[in-house]
C-alpha positions as CSV (number, residue, x, y, z in Angstrom):
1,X,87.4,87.9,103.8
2,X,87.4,90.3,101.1
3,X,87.8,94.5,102.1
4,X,84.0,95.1,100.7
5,X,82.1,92.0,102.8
6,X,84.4,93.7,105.9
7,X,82.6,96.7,105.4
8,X,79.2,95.9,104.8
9,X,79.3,94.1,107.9
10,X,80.4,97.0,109.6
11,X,77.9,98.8,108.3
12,X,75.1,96.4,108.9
13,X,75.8,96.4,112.7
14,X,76.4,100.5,113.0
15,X,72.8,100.4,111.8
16,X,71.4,97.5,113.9
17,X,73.4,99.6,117.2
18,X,71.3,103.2,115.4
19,X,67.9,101.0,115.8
20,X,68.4,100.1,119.2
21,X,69.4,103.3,120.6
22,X,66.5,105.2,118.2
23,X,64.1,102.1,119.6
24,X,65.2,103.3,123.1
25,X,64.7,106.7,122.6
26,X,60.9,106.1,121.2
27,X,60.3,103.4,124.0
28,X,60.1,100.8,121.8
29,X,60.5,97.6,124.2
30,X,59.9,95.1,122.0
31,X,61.3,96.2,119.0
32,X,64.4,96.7,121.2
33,X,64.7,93.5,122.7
34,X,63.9,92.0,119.0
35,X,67.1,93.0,117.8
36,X,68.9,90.3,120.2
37,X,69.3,86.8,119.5
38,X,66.5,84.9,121.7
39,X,68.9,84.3,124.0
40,X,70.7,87.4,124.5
41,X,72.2,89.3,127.5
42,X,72.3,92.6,128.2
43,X,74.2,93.5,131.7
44,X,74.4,97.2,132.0
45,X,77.4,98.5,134.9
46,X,77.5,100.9,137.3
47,X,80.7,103.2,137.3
48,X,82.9,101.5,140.1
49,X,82.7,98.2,137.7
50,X,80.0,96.3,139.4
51,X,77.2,94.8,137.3
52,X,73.9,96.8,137.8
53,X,71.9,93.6,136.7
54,X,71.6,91.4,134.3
55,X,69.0,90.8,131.3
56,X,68.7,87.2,129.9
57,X,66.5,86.6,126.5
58,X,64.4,88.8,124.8
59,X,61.2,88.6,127.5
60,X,63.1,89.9,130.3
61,X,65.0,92.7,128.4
62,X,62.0,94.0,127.3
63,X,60.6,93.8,130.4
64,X,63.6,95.1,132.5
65,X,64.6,97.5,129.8
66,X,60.9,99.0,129.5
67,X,60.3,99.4,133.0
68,X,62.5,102.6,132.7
69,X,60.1,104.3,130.5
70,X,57.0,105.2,130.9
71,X,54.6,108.2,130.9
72,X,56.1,111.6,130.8
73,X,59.9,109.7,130.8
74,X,62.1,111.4,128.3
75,X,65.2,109.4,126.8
76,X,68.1,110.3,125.0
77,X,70.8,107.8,123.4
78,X,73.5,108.9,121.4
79,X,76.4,106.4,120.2
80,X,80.1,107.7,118.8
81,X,83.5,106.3,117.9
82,X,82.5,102.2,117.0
83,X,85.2,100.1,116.8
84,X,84.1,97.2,115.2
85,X,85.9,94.1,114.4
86,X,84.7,91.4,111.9
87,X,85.6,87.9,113.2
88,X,83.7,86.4,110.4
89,X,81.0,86.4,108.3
90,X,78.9,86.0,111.0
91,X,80.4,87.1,113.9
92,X,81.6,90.9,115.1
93,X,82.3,92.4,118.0
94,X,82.0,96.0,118.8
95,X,82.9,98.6,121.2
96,X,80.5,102.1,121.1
97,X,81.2,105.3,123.2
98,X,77.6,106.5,124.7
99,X,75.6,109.6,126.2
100,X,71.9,108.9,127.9
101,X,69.9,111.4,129.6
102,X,66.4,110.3,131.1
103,X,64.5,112.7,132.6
104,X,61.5,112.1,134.6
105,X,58.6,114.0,135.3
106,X,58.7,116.9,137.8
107,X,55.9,114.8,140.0
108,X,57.4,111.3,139.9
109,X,58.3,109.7,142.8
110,X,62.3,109.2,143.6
111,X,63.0,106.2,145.5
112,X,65.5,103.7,146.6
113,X,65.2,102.1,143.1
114,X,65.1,104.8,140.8
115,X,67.0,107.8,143.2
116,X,66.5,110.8,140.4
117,X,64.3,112.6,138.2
118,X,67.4,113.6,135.9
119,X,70.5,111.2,134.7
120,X,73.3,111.9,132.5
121,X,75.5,108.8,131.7
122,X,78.6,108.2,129.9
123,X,80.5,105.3,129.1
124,X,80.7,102.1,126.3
125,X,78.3,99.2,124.9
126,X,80.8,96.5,124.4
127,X,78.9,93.9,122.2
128,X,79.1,90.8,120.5
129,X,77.1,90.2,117.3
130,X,76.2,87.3,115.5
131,X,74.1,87.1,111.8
132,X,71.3,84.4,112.0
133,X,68.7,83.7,109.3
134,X,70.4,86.6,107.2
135,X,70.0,89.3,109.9
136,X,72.7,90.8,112.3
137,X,71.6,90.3,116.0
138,X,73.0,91.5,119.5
139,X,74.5,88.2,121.0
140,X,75.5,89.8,124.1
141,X,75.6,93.8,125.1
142,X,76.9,95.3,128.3
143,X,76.7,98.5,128.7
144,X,80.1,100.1,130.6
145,X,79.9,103.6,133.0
146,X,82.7,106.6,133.3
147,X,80.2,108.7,134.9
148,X,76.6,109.1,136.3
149,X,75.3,112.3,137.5
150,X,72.3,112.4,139.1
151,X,70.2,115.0,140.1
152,X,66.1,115.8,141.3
């Protein structure tokens, strides 16, 4: 593969990993989960290494993924230092350092499930990408932890 199809693919999927994180931001479910193939997974962790749970397909990331936003719900993504490798012309893999911050509103409830009104994540999206119909998808996206603070 020649130096200049290496990096516009590496471009192409820095920008499809800048509209999922600017989709998340706006609470843009579907949009979001449109960005995966139809059968993509997204398994976010929690910071010992255990899996937090586990999205299959489009439907149910939306779904899953939405259910985190709502009214008054502020979120924040940022993404640095991609290491992206090009297995082919439609293939890549990719590794992105991450910041989030939701914030909740001062009146909503904390509970078992969702035990804060402020969180403040760091850690990695480790993905695999694949390019279907001329158009880079997310294959398969976990999302790794170094640290979550918490607080109410």
């Amino acid at each position: 593969m020649e130096t200049l199809e290496r990096l516009s693919i590496t471009e192409d999927v820095r920008r499809l990993m800048a509209r999922y994180v600017r989709y998340a931001d706006h609470q843009r479910w579907d949009d979001l989960a449109n960005l995966f193939t139809e059968d993509g997974t997204f398994t976010p962790h929690k910071p010992d290494g255990s899996v937090w749970l586990r999205m299959n397909g489009r439907d149910e990331i939306s779904a899953t993924v939405g259910a985190s936003g709502g009214p008054g719900v502020t979120l924040i993504h940022h993404l640095f230092s991609d290491e992206i490798d090009v297995d082919s012309a439609t293939s890549a893999r990719g590794v992105f350092a991450m910041e989030d911050i939701v914030i909740r509103p001062e009146d909503a409830e904390v509970s078992e499930a969702i035990p804060f009104r402020r969180m403040h994540g760091f850690g990695h999206y480790h993905a695999r990408f694949v390019r279907t119909d001329g158009s880079w998808r997310i294959a398969d996206l976990t999302q790794t932890r170094t640290r979550l603070d918490f607080s109410n």
